[in-house]
C-alpha positions, 0 to 999 in steps of 0.5 A: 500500500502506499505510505500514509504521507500521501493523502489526496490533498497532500498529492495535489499539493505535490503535483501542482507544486511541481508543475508550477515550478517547472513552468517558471524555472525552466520553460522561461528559460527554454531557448534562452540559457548559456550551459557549462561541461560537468566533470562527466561531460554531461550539460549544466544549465542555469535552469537545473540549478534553479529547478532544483533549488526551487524544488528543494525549498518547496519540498522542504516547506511542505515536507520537511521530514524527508531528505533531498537527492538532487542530481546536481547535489554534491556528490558527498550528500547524495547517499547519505541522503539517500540512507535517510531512515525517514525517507527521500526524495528522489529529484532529477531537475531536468532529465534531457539537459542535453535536449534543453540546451540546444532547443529540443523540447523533449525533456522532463522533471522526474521526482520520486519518494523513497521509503525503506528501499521502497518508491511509493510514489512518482512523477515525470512532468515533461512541461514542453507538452504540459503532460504530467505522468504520475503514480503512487504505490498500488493505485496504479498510473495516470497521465494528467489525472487519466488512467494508463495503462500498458498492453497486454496481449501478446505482440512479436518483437518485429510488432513493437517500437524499441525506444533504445539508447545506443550510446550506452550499449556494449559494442556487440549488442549495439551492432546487433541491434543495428544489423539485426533489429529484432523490432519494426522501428526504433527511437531515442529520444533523449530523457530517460524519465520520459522513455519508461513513461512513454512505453508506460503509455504505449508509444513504444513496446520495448525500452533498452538502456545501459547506463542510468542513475537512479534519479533518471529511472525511480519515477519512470520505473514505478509508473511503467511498474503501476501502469501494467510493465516489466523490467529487468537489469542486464544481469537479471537483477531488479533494475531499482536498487538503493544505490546511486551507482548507474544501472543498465535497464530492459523493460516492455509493456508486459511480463511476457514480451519482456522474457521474449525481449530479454532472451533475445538482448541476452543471445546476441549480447554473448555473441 
C-alpha cells in the first residue's frame, strides 16, 4: 500500500507544486540559457540549478521530514541522503539537459519518494507538452489525472517500437541491434524519465538502456511498474536498487514480451 504521507490533498499539493515550478524555472528559460561541461561531460544549465533549488525549498516547506537527492547535489550528500531512515526524495531537475540546451523540447522533471528501499510514489512532468505522468504505490498510473495503462496481449518483437539508447550499449549488442533489429522501428529520444513513461503509455513496446542513475529511472520505473510493465537489469537483477551507482535497464509493456525481449538482448549480447 502506499505510505500514509500521501493523502489526496497532500498529492495535489505535490503535483501542482511541481508543475508550477517547472513552468517558471525552466520553460522561461527554454531557448534562452548559456550551459557549462560537468566533470562527466554531461550539460549544466542555469535552469537545473534553479529547478532544483526551487524544488528543494518547496519540498522542504511542505515536507520537511524527508531528505533531498538532487542530481546536481554534491556528490558527498547524495547517499547519505539517500540512507535517510525517514525517507527521500528522489529529484532529477531536468532529465534531457542535453535536449534543453540546444532547443529540443523533449525533456522532463522526474521526482520520486523513497521509503525503506521502497518508491511509493512518482512523477515525470515533461512541461514542453504540459503532460504530467504520475503514480503512487498500488493505485496504479495516470497521465494528467487519466488512467494508463500498458498492453497486454501478446505482440512479436518485429510488432513493437524499441525506444533504445545506443550510446550506452556494449559494442556487440549495439551492432546487433543495428544489423539485426529484432523490432519494426526504433527511437531515442533523449530523457530517460520520459522513455519508461512513454512505453508506460504505449508509444513504444520495448525500452533498452545501459547506463542510468537512479534519479533518471525511480519515477519512470514505478509508473511503467503501476501502469501494467516489466523490467529487468542486464544481469537479471531488479533494475531499482538503493544505490546511486548507474544501472543498465530492459523493460516492455508486459511480463511476457519482456522474457521474449530479454532472451533475445541476452543471445546476441554473448555473441
Amino acid at each position: 500500500m502506499m505510505h500514509p504521507f500521501i493523502n489526496n490533498q497532500a498529492w495535489l499539493t505535490l503535483k501542482s507544486g511541481l508543475t508550477e515550478i517547472a513552468k517558471q524555472e525552466i520553460m522561461t528559460r527554454f531557448n534562452n540559457t548559456d550551459y557549462e561541461l560537468k566533470s562527466d561531460g554531461s550539460l549544466l544549465t542555469e535552469a537545473d540549478t534553479a529547478m532544483q533549488k526551487a524544488m528543494k525549498a518547496f519540498l522542504h516547506l511542505n515536507w520537511p521530514e524527508f531528505t533531498l537527492v538532487g542530481e546536481e547535489s554534491d556528490k558527498s550528500e547524495q547517499q547519505a541522503a539517500l540512507d535517510a531512515e525517514q525517507g527521500c526524495w528522489i529529484l532529477d531537475p531536468i532529465d534531457g539537459t542535453t535536449n534543453f540546451a540546444n532547443g529540443i523540447a523533449f525533456f522532463s522533471v522526474s521526482l520520486a519518494l523513497m521509503i525503506k528501499g521502497e518508491v511509493v510514489l512518482g512523477l515525470v512532468y515533461d512541461p514542453a507538452r504540459d503532460e504530467l505522468f504520475s503514480a503512487r504505490l498500488g493505485l496504479g498510473a495516470q497521465l494528467n489525472n487519466q488512467p494508463i495503462k500498458t498492453e497486454q496481449h501478446l505482440r512479436t518483437l518485429n510488432q513493437c517500437v524499441g525506444i533504445v539508447d545506443f550510446k550506452r550499449l556494449d559494442d556487440a549488442l549495439a551492432t546487433a541491434l543495428a544489423i539485426q533489429a529484432p523490432y519494426s522501428s526504433q527511437r531515442s529520444f533523449g530523457s530517460v524519465a520520459l522513455d519508461w513513461c512513454w512505453i508506460a503509455a504505449g508509444r513504444g513496446q520495448l525500452y533498452l538502456h545501459g547506463n542510468q542513475s537512479l534519479w533518471d529511472y525511480a519515477a519512470g520505473w514505478l509508473i511503467l511498474n503501476e501502469a501494467g510493465g516489466a523490467s529487468i537489469s542486464l544481469d537479471n537483477q531488479p533494475v531499482l536498487v538503493k544505490k546511486i551507482s548507474k544501472r543498465p535497464a530492459v523493460a516492455a509493456s508486459n511480463l511476457s514480451l519482456l522474457q521474449t525481449w530479454k532472451n533475445w538482448i541476452d543471445r546476441h549480447n554473448k555473441e
